[in-house]
Structures are given as C-alpha cells and as structure tokens.
MIDRENPA-947421 format. One record per residue: residue number from 1; residue in one letter; y, z, x of N, C-alpha, C, O in turn. Coordinates in pm, whole numbers, plus 50000, padded with zeros to 5 digits. Layout:
N
+-----+---------+-------+-------+-------+-------+-------+-------+-------+-------+-------+-------+-------+-------+
! num ! residuo !   nyy !   nzz !   nxx !  cayy !  cazz !  caxx !   cyy !   czz !   cxx !   oyy !   ozz !   oxx !
+-----+---------+-------+-------+-------+-------+-------+-------+-------+-------+-------+-------+-------+-------+
! NUM !       a !     Y !     Z !     X !     Y !     Z !     X !     Y !     Z !     X !     Y !     Z !     X !
...
+-----+---------+-------+-------+-------+-------+-------+-------+-------+-------+-------+-------+-------+-------+
! end
This chain:
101
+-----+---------+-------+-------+-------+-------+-------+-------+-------+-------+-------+-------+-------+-------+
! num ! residuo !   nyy !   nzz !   nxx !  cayy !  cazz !  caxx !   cyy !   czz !   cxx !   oyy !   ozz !   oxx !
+-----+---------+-------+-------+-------+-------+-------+-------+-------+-------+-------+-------+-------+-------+
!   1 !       x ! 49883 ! 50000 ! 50085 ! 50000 ! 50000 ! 50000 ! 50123 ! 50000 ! 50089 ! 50113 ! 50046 ! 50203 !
!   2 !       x ! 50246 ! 49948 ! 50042 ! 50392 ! 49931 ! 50145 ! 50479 ! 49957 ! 50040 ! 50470 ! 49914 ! 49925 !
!   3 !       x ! 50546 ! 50016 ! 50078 ! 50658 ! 50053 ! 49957 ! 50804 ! 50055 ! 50041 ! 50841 ! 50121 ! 50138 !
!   4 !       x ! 50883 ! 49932 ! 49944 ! 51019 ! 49935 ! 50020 ! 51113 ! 50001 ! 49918 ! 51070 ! 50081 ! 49835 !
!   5 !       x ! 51221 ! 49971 ! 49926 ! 51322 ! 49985 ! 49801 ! 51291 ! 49898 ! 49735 ! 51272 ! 49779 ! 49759 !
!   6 !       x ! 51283 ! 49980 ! 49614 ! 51270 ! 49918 ! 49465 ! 51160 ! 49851 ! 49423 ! 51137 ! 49815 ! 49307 !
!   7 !       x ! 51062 ! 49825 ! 49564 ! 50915 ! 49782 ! 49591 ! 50797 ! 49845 ! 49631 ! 50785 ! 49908 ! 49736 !
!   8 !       x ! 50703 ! 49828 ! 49543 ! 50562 ! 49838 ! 49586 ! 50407 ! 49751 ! 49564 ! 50353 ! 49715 ! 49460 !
!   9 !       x ! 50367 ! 49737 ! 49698 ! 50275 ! 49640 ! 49752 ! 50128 ! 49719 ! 49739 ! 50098 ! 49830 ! 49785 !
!  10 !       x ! 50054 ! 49635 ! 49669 ! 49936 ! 49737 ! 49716 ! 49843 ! 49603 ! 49722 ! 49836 ! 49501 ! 49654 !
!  11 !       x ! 49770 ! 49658 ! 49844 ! 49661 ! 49547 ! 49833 ! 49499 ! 49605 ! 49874 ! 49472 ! 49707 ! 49937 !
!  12 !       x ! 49417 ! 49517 ! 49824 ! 49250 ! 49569 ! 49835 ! 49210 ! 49473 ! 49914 ! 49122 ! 49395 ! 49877 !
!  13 !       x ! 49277 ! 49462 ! 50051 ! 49204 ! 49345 ! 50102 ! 49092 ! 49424 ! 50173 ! 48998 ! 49348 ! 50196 !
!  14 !       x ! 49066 ! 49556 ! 50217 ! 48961 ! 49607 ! 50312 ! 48869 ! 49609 ! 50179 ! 48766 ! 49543 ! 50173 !
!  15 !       x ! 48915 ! 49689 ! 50074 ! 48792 ! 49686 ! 49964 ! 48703 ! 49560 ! 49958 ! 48581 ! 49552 ! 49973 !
!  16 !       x ! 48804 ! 49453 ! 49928 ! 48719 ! 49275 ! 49926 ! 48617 ! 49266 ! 50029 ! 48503 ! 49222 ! 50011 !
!  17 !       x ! 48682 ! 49326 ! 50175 ! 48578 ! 49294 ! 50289 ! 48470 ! 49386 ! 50262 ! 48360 ! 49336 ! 50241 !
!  18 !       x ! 48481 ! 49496 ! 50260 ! 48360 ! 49583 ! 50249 ! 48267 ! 49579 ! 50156 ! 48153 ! 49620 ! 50179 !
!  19 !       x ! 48312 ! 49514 ! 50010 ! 48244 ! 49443 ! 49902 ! 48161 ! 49373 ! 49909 ! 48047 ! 49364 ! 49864 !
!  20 !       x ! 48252 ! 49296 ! 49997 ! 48169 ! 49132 ! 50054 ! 48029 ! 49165 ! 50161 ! 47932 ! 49091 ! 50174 !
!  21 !       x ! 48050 ! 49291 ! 50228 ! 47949 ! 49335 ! 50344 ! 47876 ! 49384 ! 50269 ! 47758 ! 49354 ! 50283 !
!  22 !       x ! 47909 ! 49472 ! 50166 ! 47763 ! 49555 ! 50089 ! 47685 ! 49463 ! 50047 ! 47567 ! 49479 ! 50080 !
!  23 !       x ! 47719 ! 49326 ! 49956 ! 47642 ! 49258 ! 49881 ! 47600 ! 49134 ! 49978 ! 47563 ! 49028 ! 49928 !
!  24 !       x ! 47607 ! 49152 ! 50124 ! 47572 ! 49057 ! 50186 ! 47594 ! 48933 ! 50232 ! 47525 ! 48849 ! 50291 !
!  25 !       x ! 47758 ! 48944 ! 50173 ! 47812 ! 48812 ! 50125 ! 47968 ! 48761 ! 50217 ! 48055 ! 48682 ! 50178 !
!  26 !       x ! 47960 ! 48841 ! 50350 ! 48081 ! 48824 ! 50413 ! 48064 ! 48682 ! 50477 ! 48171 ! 48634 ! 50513 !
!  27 !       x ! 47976 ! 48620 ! 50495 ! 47961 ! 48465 ! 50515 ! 47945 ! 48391 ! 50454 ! 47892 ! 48296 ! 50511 !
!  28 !       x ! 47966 ! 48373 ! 50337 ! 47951 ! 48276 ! 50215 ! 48091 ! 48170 ! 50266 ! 48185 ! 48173 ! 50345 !
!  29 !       x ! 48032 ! 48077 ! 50160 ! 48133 ! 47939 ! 50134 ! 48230 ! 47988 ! 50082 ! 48204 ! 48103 ! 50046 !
!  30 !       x ! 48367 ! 47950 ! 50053 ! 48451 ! 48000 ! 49999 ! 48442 ! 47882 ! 49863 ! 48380 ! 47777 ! 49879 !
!  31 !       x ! 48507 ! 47913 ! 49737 ! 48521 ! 47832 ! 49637 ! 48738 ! 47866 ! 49599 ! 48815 ! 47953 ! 49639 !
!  32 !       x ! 48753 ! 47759 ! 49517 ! 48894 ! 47778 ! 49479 ! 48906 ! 47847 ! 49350 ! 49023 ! 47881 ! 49333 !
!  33 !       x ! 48856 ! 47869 ! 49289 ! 48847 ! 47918 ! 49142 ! 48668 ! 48052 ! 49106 ! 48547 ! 48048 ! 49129 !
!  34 !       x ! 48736 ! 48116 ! 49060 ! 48658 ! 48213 ! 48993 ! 48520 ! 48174 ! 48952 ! 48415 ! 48189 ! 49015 !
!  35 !       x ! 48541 ! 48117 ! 48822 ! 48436 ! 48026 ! 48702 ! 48436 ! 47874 ! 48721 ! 48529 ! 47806 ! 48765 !
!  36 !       x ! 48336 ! 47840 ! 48688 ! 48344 ! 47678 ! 48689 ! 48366 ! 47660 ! 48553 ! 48298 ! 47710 ! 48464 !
!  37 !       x ! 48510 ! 47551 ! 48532 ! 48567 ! 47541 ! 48442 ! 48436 ! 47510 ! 48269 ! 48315 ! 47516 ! 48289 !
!  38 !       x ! 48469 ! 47491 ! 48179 ! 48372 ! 47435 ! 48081 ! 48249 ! 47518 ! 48053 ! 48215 ! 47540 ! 47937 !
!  39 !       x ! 48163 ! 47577 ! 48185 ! 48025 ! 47633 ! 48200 ! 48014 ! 47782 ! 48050 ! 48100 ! 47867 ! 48029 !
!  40 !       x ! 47921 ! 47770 ! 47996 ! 47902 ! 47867 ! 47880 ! 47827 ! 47959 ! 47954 ! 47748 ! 47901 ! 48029 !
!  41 !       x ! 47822 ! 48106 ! 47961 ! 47729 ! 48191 ! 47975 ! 47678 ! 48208 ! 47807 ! 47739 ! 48208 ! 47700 !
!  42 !       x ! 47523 ! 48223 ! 47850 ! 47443 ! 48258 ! 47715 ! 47381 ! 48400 ! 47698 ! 47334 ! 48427 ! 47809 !
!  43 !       x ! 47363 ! 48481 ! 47630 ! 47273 ! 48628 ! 47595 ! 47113 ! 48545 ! 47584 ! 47037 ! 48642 ! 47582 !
!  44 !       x ! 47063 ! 48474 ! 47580 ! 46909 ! 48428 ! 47580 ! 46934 ! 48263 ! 47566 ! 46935 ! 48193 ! 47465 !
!  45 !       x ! 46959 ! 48215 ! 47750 ! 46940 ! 48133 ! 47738 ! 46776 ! 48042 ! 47830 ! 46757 ! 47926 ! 47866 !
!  46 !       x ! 46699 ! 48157 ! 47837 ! 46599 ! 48156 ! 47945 ! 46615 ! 48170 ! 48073 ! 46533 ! 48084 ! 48106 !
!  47 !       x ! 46638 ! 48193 ! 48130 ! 46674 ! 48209 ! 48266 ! 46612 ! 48367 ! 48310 ! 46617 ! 48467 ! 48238 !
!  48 !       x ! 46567 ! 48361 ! 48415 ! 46491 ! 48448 ! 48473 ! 46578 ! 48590 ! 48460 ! 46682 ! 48603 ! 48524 !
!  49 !       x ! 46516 ! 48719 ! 48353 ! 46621 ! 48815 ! 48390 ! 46592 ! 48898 ! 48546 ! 46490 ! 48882 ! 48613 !
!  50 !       x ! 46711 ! 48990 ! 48583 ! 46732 ! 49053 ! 48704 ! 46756 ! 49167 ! 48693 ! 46826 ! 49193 ! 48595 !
!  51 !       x ! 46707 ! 49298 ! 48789 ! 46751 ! 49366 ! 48773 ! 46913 ! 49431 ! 48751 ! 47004 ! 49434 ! 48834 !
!  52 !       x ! 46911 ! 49481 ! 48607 ! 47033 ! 49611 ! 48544 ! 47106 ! 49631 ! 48685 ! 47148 ! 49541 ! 48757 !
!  53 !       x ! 47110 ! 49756 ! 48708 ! 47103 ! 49848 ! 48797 ! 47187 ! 49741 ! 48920 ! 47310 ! 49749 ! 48922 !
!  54 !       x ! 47140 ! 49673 ! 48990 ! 47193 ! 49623 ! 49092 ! 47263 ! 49542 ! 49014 ! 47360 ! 49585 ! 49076 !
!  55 !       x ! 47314 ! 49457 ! 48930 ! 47374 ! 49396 ! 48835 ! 47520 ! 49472 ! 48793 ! 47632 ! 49423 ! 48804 !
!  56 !       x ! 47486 ! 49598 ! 48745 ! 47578 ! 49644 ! 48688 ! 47690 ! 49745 ! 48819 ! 47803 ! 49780 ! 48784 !
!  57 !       x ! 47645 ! 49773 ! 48938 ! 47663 ! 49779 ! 49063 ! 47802 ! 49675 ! 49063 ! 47915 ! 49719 ! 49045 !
!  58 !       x ! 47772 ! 49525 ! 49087 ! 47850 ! 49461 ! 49104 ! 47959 ! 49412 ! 49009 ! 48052 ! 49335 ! 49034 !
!  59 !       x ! 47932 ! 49465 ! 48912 ! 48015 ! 49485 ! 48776 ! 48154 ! 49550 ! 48777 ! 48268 ! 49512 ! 48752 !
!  60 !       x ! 48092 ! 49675 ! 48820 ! 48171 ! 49776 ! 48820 ! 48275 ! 49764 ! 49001 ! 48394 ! 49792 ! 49015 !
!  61 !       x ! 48201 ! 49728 ! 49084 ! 48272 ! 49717 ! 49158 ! 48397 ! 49578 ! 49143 ! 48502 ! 49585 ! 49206 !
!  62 !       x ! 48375 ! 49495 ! 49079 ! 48471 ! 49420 ! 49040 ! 48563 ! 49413 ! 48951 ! 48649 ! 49325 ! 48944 !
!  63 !       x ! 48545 ! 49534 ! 48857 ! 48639 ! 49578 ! 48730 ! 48742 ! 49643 ! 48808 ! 48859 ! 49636 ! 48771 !
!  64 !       x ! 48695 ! 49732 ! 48961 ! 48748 ! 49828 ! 49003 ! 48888 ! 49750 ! 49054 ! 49003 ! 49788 ! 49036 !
!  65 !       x ! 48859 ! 49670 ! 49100 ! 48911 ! 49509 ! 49236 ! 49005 ! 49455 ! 49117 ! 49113 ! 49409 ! 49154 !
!  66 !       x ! 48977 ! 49454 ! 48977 ! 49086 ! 49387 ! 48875 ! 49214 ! 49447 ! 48890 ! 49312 ! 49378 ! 48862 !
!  67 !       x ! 49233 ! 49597 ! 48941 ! 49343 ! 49643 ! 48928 ! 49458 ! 49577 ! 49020 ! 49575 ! 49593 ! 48985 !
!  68 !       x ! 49435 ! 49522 ! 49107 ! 49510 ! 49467 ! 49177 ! 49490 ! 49332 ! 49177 ! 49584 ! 49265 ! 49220 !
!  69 !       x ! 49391 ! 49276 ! 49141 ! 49340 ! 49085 ! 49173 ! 49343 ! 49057 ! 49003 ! 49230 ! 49064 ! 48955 !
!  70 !       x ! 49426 ! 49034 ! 48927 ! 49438 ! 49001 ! 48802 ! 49374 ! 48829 ! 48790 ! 49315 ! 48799 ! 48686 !
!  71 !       x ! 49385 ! 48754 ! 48869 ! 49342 ! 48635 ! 48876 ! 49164 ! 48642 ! 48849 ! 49093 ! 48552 ! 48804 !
!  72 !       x ! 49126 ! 48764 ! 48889 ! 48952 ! 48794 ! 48812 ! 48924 ! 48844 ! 48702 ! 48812 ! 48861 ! 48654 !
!  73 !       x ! 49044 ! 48872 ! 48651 ! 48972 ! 48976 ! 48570 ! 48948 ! 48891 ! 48437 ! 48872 ! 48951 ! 48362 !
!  74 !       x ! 48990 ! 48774 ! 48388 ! 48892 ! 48696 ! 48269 ! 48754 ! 48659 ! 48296 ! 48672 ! 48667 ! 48205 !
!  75 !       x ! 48718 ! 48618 ! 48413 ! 48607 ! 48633 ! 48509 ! 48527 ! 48732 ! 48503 ! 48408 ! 48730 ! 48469 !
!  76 !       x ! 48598 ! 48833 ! 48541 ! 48509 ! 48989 ! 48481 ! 48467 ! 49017 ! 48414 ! 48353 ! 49061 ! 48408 !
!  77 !       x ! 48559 ! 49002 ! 48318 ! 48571 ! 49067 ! 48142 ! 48405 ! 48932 ! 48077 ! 48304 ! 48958 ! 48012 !
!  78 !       x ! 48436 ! 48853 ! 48114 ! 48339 ! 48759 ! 48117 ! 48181 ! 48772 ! 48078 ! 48111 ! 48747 ! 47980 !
!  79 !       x ! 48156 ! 48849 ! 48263 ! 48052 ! 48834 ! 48290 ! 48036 ! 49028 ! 48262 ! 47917 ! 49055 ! 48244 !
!  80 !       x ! 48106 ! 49124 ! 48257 ! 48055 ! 49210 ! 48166 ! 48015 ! 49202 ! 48072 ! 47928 ! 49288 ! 48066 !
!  81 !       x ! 48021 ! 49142 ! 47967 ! 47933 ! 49118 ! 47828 ! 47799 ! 49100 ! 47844 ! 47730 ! 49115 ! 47743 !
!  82 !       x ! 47723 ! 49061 ! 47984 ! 47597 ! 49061 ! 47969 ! 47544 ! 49192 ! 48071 ! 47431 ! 49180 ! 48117 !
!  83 !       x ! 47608 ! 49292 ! 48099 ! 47556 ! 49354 ! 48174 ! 47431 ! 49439 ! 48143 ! 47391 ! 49506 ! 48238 !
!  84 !       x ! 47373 ! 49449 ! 48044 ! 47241 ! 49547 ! 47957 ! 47137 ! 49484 ! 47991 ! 47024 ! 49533 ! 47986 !
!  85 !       x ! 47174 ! 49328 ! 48044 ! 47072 ! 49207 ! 48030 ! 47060 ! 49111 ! 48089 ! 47011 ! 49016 ! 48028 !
!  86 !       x ! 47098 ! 49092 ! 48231 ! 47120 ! 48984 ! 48316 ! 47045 ! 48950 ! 48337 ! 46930 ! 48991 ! 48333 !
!  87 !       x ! 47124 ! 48790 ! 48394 ! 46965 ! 48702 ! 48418 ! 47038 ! 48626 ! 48499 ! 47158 ! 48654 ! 48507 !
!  88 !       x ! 46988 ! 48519 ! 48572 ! 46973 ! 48464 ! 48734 ! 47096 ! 48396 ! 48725 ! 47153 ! 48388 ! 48833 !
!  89 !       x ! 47162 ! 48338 ! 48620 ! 47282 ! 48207 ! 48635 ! 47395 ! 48347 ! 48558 ! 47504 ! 48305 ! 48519 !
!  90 !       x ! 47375 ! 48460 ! 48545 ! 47462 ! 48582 ! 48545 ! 47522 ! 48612 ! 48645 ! 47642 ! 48639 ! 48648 !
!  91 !       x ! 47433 ! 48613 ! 48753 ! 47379 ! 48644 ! 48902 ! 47505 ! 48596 ! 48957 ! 47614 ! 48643 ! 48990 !
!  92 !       x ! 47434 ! 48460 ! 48952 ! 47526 ! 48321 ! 48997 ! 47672 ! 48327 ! 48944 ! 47759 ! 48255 ! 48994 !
!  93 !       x ! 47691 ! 48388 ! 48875 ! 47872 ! 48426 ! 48860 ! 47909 ! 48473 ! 48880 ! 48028 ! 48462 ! 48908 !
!  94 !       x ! 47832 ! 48590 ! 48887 ! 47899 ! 48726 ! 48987 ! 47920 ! 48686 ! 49126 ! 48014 ! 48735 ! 49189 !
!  95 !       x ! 47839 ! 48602 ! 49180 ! 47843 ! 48536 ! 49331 ! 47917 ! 48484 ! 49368 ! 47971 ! 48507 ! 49476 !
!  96 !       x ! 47961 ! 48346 ! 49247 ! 48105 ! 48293 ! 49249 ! 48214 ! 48370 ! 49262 ! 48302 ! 48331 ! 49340 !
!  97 !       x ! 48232 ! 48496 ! 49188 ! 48336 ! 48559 ! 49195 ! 48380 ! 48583 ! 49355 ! 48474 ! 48559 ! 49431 !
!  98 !       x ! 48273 ! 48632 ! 49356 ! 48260 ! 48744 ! 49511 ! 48327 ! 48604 ! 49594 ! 48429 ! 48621 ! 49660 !
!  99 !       x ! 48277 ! 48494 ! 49586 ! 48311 ! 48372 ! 49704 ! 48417 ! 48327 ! 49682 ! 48465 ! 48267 ! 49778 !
! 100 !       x ! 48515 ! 48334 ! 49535 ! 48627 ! 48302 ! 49546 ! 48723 ! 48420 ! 49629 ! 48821 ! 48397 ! 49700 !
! 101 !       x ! 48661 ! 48553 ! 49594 ! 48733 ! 48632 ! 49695 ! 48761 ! 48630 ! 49833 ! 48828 ! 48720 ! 49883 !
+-----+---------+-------+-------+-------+-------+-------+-------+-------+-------+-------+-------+-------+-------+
! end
C-alpha cells in the first residue's frame, strides 16, 4: 500500500505471485482476458467432476484478490456458482483466471 496526499495505492502484486506458486502456476502462458468471450459454463454438462475442496481453495483465494483486481471479479462471481460441484472445464477457468493474472 502507498499513501500520498489525498491518495491511496494498494496493490496484491506479492499475493498474485504467491498464488501463482501455491497452485503451481508461476510459469504459465499469460492470456489477455479473464474468460473466453461467448464460452457458457454448465451445472451438468458431463465433464469429468474434481475435487470440492481443492476447487473451492482457489475460489476463495480469488474472491480474496477481487478486492483490489476488480477486472476479475465477473470472472469470479462466475465461476463461484459451481463451487459444490466442479468439474474439469470449471478447472479450466479457474486456470484462465490465474494466467490472466
């Protein structure tokens, strides 16, 4: 955080990195955008489910990251709706997220 007159800066850039190291993901591709534009997430669209638990892990750590990165958080808000019940192309968005970061 930096705080001048009449200003304050706060940023999560160490959070992003350390995010990126827990989930394994500090070498990924980078992408320009969050979501791929058009793409529907489904509640049963077959796709292999995944474990809750590590799912909802990365959930929450990205709701946390909204407070300051507003550019995720429709992204978020998103891909929380399936958190009781994820499944592999769930996965795959949460991943995107992480790589647009």
């Amino acid at each position: 955080m930096k705080q001048s007159l009449g200003k304050i800066f706060i940023s999560q850039q160490k959070y992003v990195i350390d995010l990126l190291k827990k989930f394994n993901m500090s070498e990924c591709k980078l992408v320009i955008s969050p979501m791929i534009a058009n793409k529907k997430l489904q509640q049963n669209d077959g796709a292999a489910k995944i474990n809750s638990k590590h799912f909802k892990s990365f959930v929450g750590s990205l709701i946390y990251l909204t407070n300051s990165r507003l550019d995720i958080l429709f992204s978020v808000s998103i891909i929380s709706i399936f958190i009781e019940n994820p499944n592999k192309l769930d996965f795959a968005a949460i991943k995107r997220i992480l790589r647009y970061l």
